[in-house]
C-alpha positions in Angstrom: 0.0 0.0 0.0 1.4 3.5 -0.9 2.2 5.3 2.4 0.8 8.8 2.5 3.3 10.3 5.3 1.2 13.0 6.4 -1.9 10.9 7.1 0.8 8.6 9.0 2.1 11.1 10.7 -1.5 12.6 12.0 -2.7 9.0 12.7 0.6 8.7 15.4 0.1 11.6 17.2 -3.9 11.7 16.5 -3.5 16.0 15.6 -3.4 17.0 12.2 -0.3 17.5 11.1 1.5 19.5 8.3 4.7 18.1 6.3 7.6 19.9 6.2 9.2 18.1 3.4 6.9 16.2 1.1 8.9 14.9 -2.0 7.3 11.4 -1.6 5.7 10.8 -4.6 8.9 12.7 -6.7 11.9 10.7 -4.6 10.6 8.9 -1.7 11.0 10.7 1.0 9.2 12.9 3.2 9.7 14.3 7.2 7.0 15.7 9.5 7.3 17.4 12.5 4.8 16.1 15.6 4.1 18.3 18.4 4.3 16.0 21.6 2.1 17.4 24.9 2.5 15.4 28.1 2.3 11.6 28.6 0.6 10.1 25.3 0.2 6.7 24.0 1.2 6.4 19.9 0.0 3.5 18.4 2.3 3.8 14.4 0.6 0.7 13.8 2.4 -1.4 11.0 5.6 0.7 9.8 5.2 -0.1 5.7 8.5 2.0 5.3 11.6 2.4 7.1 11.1 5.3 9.6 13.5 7.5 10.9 12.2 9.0 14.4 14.1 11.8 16.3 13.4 12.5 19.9 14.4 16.6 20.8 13.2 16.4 23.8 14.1 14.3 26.9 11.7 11.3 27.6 11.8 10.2 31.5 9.9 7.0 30.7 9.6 5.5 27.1 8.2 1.9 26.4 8.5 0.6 23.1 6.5 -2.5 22.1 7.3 -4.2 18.6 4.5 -7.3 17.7 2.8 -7.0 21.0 6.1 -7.7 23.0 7.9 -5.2 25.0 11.1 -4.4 23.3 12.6 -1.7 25.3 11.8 -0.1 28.7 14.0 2.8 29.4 14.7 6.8 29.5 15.4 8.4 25.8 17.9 11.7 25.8 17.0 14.3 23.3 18.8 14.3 20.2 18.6 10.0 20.2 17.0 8.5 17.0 15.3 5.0 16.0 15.0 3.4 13.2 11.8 1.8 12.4 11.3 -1.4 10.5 9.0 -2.1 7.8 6.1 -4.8 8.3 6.3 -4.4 12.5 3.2 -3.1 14.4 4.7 -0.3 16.9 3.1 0.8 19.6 4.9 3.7 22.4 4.2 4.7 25.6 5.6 7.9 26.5 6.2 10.5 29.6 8.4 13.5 28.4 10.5 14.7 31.0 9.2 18.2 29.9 5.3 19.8 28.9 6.3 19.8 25.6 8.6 19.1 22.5 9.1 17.9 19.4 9.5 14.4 17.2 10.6 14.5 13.5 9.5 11.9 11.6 11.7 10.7 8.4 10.0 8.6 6.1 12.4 6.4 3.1 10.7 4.9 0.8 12.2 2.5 -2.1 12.8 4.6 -5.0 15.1 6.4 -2.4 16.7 3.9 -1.1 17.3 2.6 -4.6 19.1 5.4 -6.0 21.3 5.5 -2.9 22.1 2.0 -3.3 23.0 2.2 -6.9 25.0 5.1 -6.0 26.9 2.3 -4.1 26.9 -0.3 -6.4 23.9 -2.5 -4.9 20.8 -3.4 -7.1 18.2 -3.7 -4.4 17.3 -1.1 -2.2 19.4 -0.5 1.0 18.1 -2.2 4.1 18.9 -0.4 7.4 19.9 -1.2 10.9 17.4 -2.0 13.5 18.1 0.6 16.2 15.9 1.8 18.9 16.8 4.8 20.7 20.0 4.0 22.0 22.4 5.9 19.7 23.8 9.3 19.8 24.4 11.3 15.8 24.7 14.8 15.8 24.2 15.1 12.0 21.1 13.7 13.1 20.2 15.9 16.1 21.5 19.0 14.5 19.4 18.1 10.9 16.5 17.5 12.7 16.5 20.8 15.2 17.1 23.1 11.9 13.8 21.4 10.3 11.6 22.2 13.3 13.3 25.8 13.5 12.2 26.2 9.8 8.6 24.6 10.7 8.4 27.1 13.7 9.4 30.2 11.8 7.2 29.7 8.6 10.3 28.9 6.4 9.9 25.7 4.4 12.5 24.4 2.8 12.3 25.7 -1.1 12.6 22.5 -4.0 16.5 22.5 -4.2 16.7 22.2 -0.4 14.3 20.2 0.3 15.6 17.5 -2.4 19.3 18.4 -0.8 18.0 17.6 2.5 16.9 14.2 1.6 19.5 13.1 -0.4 21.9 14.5 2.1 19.9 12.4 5.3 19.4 9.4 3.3 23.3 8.9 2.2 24.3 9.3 5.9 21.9 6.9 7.0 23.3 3.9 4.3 26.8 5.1 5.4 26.7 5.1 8.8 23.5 2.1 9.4 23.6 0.0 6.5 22.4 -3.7 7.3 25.1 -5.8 6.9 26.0 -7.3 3.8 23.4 -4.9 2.1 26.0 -2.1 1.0 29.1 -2.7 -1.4 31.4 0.5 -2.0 31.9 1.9 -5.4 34.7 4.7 -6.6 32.8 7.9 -6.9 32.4 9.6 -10.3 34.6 12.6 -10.2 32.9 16.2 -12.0 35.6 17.5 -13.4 36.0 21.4 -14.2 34.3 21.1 -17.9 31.4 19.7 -15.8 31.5 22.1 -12.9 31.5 24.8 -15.3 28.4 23.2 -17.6 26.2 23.3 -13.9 27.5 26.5 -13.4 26.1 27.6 -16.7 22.8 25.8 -16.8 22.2 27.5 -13.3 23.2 31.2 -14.1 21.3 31.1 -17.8 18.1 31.8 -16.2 18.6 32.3 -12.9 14.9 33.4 -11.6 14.1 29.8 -12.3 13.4 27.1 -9.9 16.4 24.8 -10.0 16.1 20.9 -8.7 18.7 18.3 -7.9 17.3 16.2 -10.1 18.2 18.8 -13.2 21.1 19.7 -12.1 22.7 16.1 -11.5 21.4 15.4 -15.4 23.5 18.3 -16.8 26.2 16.6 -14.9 25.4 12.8 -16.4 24.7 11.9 -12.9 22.6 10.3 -10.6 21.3 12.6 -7.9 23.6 10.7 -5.4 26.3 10.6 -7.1 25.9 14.3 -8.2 25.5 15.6 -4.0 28.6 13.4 -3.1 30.7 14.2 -6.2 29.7 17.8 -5.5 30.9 18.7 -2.3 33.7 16.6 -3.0 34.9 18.8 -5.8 33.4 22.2 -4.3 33.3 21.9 -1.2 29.7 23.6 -1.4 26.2 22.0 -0.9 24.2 22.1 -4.4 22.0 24.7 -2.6 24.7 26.9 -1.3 26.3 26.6 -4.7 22.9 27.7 -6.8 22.6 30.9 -3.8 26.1 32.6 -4.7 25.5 31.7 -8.5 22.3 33.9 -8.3 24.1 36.6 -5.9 26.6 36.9 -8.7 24.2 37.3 -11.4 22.5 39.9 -8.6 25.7 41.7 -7.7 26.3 42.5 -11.4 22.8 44.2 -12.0 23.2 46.2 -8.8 26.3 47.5 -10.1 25.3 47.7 -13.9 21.6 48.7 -13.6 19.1 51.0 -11.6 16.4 48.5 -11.4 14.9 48.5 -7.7 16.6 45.8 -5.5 13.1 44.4 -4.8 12.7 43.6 -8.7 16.8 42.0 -8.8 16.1 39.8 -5.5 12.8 38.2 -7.9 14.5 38.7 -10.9 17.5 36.1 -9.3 15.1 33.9 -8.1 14.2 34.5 -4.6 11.5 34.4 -3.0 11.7 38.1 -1.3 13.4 40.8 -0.9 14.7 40.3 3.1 15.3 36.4 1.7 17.6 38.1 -0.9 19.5 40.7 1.8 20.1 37.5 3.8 21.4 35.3 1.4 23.2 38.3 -0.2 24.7 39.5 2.9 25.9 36.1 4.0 27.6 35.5 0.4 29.0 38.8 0.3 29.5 39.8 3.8 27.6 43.9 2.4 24.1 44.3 2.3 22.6 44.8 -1.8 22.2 48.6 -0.7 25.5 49.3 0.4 27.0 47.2 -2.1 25.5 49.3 -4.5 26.5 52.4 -3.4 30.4 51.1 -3.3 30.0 50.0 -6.8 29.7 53.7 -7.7 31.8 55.4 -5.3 29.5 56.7 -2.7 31.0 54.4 0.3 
């Protein structure tokens, strides 16, 4: 049966819920965010995906019962993780140490785990390490507290990130928690400069576009996984970042060249606003678009 996160996600903690990342039926994966209130008992039912759960909160009592049988009975410290099996009925009974806090939910789904296994080498989809709560990862912890900041603040993750996101979680999860025997290790694909420059290209000739992962990794001849690992590797910049200080150079040279308002560059470049610009701009440049303007033509 085709999960539909979301409804997953409300039917755990019985409140509606809102996804932050939804890319399920694109690439396979998909995170919510579940507000936890005070002792509550979730009944997840039959997990029919791996499921990636992220505790950031402290949990004073947490009893975990896999197929009707208790599996663990024990405190959980914020920032722990599980990984949920596909196929067993979950239920938990929990009493946070605190009123409230938060639970992110990451759902894998095959065609994700696919591509990360073929980025490997493997042919069937990587199968992950049964782990319940017992297991410290700040890439984890730290992933997971930035995706409830930008759920708190109103600030979803655009396409580009959100695809970078779950390519990013879902390569650290096969490295780090592979099953055993599931994962061979193949020589990544190098992108050489001709390459680097052919993304840089496709990137800046329209750069008010939307831009995914997905295109950007076929410019390259790669697989998205491939692509993000290869990427870094070469740039030592996220995809994201990388597609952010292409469009600030495009911006820089029409607030040096032109008199168009900086509302109409900051849309014009591609983002969403004109204080999402100033950030971006800011934090690439280290001036505001204002005053780099006015250096630009002399008038400090």
């Amino acid at each position: 049966m085709q999960l539909n996160p979301l409804l997953h996600a409300e039917l755990v903690t019985g409140r509606r819920q809102s996804a932050l990342i939804d890319l399920w039926s694109t690439t396979g994966f998909a995170a919510a965010v579940s507000d936890v209130t005070g002792p509550h008992v979730y009944e997840f039912g039959a997990l029919p995906v791996p499921t990636v759960a992220i505790t950031l909160y402290d949990v004073r009592r947490h009893v975990l019962i896999e197929n009707g049988r208790v599996r663990r009975d024990a405190p959980v410290h914020a920032g722990r993780f599980r990984i949920g099996q596909p196929g067993r009925s979950v239920v938990v009974d929990a009493v946070p140490e605190v009123g409230s806090g938060k639970l992110l939910l990451l759902y894998l789904g095959e065609a994700l785990l696919r591509e990360v296994a073929a980025a490997r080498g493997s042919a069937g989809p990587i199968a992950l390490m049964d782990l319940a709560w017992d297991t410290a990862d700040p890439l984890l912890e730290m992933s997971a507290q930035r995706l409830v900041e930008a759920s708190d603040s109103g600030h979803r993750p655009n396409a580009l990130l959100a695809e970078q996101v779950a390519y990013t979680l879902a390569l650290h999860l096969s490295d780090r928690y592979a099953a055993p025997g599931t994962l061979k290790s193949e020589r990544l694909p190098s992108l050489d400069e001709t390459m680097r420059a052919r993304v840089a290209e496709f990137v800046r000739a329209d750069p008010g576009a939307p831009v995914t992962l997905a295109a950007m990794a076929q410019v390259a001849g790669m697989s998205p996984s491939n692509f993000i690992r290869s990427f870094k590797r070469s740039t030592g910049l996220t995809p994201h970042r990388f597609v952010v200080e292409q469009r600030v150079l495009v911006a820089r040279r029409l607030l040096a060249t032109s008199d168009l308002p900086i509302v109409e560059i900051a849309l014009a470049v591609g983002f969403s606003s004109q204080s999402h610009f100033g950030v971006a701009f800011r934090a690439v440049t280290g001036e505001s678009p204002a005053r780099y303007r006015r250096l630009q033509r002399g008038y400090g």
